[in-house]
C-alpha positions in Angstrom: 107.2 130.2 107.3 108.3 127.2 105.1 111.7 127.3 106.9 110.1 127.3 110.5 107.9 124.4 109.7 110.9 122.6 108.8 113.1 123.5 111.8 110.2 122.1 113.9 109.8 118.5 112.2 111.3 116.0 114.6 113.0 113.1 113.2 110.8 109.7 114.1 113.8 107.9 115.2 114.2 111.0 117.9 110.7 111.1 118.9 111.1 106.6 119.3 114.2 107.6 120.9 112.4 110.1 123.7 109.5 107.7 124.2 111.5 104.8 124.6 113.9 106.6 127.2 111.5 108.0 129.1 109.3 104.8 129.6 112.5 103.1 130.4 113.1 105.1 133.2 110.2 105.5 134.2 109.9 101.6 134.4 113.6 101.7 136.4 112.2 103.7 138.8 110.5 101.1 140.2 114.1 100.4 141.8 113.9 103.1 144.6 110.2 101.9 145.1 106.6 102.2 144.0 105.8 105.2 143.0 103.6 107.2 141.1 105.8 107.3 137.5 105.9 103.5 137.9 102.2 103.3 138.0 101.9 106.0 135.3 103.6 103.8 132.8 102.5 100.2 134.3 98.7 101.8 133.4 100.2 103.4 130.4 100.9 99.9 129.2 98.0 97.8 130.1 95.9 100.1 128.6 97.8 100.6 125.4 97.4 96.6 125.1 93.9 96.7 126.0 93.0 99.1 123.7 94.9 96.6 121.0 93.0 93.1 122.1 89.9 95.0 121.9 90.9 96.0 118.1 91.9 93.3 117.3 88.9 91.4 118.8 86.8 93.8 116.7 88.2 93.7 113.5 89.3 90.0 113.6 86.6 88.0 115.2 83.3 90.5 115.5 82.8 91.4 112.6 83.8 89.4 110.0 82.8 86.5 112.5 79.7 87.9 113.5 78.3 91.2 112.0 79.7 90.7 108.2 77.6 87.3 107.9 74.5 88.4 109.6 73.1 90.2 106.3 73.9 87.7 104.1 72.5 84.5 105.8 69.2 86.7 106.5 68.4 87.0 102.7 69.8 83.4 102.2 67.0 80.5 101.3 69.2 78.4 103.7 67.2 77.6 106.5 70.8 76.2 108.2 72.8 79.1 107.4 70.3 81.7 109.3 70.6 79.5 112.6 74.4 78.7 111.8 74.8 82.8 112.1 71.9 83.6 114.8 73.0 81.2 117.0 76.3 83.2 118.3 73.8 86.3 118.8 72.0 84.4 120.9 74.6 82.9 122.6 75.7 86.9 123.2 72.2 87.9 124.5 72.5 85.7 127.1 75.8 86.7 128.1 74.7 90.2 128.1 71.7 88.9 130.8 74.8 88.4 133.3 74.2 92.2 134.3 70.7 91.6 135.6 70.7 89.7 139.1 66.8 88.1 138.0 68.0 87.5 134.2 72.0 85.9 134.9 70.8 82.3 135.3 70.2 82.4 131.5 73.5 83.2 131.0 74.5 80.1 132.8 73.7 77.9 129.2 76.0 79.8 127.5 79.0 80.0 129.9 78.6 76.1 130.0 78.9 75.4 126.9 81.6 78.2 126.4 83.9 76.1 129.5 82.8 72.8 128.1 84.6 73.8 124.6 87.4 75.4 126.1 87.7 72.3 128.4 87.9 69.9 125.5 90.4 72.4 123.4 92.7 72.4 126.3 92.3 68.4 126.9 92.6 67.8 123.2 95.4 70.3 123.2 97.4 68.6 126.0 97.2 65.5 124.9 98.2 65.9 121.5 100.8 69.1 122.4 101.9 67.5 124.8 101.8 64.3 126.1 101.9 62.3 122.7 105.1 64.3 121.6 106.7 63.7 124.7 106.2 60.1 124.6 107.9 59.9 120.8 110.5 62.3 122.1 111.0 59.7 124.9 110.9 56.6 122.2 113.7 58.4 120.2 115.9 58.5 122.8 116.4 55.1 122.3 116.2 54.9 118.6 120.2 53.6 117.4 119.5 54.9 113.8 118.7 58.4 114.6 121.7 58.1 116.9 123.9 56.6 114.2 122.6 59.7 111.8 124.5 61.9 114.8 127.5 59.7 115.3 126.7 58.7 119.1 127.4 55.0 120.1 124.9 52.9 121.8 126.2 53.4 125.1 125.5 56.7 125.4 121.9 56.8 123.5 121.1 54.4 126.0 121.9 56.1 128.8 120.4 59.4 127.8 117.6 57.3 126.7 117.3 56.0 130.7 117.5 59.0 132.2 114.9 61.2 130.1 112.5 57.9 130.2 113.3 58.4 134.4 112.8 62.0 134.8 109.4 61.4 133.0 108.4 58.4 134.8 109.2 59.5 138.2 108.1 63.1 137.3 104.2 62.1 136.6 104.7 59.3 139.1 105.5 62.5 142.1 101.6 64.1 141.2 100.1 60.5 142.2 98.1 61.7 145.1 96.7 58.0 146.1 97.0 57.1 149.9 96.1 54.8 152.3 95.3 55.3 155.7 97.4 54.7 158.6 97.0 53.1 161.9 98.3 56.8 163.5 95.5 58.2 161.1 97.8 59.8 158.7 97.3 59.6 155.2 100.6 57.6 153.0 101.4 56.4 149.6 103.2 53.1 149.4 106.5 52.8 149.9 108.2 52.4 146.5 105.9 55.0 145.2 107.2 57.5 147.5 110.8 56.7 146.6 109.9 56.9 143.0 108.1 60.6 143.3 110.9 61.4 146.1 113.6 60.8 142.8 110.7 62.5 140.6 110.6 65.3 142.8 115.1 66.1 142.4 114.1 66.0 138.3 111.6 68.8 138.6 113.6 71.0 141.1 116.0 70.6 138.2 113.6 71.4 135.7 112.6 74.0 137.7 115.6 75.4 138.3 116.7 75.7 134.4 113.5 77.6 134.0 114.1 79.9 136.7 118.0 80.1 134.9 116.2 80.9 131.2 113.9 83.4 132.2 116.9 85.3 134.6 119.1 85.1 131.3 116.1 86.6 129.4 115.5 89.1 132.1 118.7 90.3 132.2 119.4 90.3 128.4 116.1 92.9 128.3 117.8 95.0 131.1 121.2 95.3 129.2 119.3 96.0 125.5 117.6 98.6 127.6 120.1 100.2 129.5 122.0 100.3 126.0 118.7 102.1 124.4 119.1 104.9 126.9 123.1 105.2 126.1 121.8 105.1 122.1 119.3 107.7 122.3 122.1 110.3 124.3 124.4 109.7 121.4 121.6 110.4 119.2 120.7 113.7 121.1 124.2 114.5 120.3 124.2 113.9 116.9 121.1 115.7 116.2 121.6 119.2 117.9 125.7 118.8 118.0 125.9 118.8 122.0 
């Protein structure tokens, strides 16, 4: 019986092997059309990472966040602490008064304040992710010691220096959307404006353009390590039963 059970135990590379091969092509099916294996695997996969926000949601942000400090700050003396903790529960009552039509303007409190703080995260988080860096990434374009630390001369930091310092000017200058009216009733942007975001306009079809390149490259490098999976896991078919 011992001997049986043994014969039966499938190596875990084999069994990764089989999974990964068979969502694979189920996946490349998707070449001859949708189809019902595509959509078997496509809902294979959101709900696998469904299942894994949810758990991770749970375990990483419920409960210690919320249900592991509850007890705690309701036998505390701290008059603070018990509304620091019972304020989130509220906050999650009212959400949960969304499902009642009579009840869901309560809810409206809390989803304010929940898009006013994601608001100012994402403000506060473009700002200083973004637009400060690229300003001192624009500045040291045209610093001549970190040049000199890279061996260019000054001719070509300043030119790289111009055109980054361009592409950003005339970049932010294309998304000014201020117009005046016409005497036809049309609605224009001054003259030197539009030439500015017209030159603004050829640095983000190039921008664009290397993105579009990048994620092609990354696309296509997935598709290759993938198409070499399936060519892996025959070899390793042959290894295992000797084929």
């Amino acid at each position: 019986m011992q001997g049986k059970v043994n014969k039966m135990n499938i190596p875990l590379d084999l069994l990764s092997g089989v999974l990964s091969f068979l969502f694979t092509i189920l996946i490349l099916s998707y070449l001859i059309g949708d189809n019902p294996l595509f959509r078997i695997a496509t809902y294979l996969f959101v709900g696998i990472a469904s299942g894994y926000v949810a758990t991770v949601i749970w375990w990483q942000v419920l409960v210690p966040r919320l249900m592991t400090p509850l007890l705690p700050a309701l036998n505390s003396d701290s008059l603070a602490l018990k509304i620091f903790v019972l304020v989130p529960w509220l906050g999650m009552a009212f959400i949960l008064m969304k499902i009642s039509p009579r009840l869901s303007g309560i809810a409206s409190l809390t989803m304010a304040f929940l898009v006013g703080a994601g608001a100012a995260v994402i403000i506060a988080g473009a700002v200083t992710g973004t637009l400060i860096p690229q300003f001192e990434a624009t500045i040291n374009f045209f610093d001549r010691d970190l040049a000199a630390a890279r061996n260019i001369d000054f001719l070509e930091v300043a030119g790289n220096g111009a055109i980054i310092l361009a592409g950003a000017v005339t970049s932010l200058v294309y998304f000014h959307f201020g117009a005046r009216p016409q005497a036809d009733g049309s609605m224009r942007r001054f003259g030197l404006i539009e030439i500015i975001a017209w030159v603004g306009r050829i640095f983000i079809g190039i921008t664009l353009g290397a993105i579009f390149a990048g994620v092609y490259a990354a696309a296509l490098t997935a598709l290759i390590e993938r198409i070499s999976s399936i060519f892996d896991f025959i070899t390793l078919l042959r290894t295992t039963f000797g084929l």
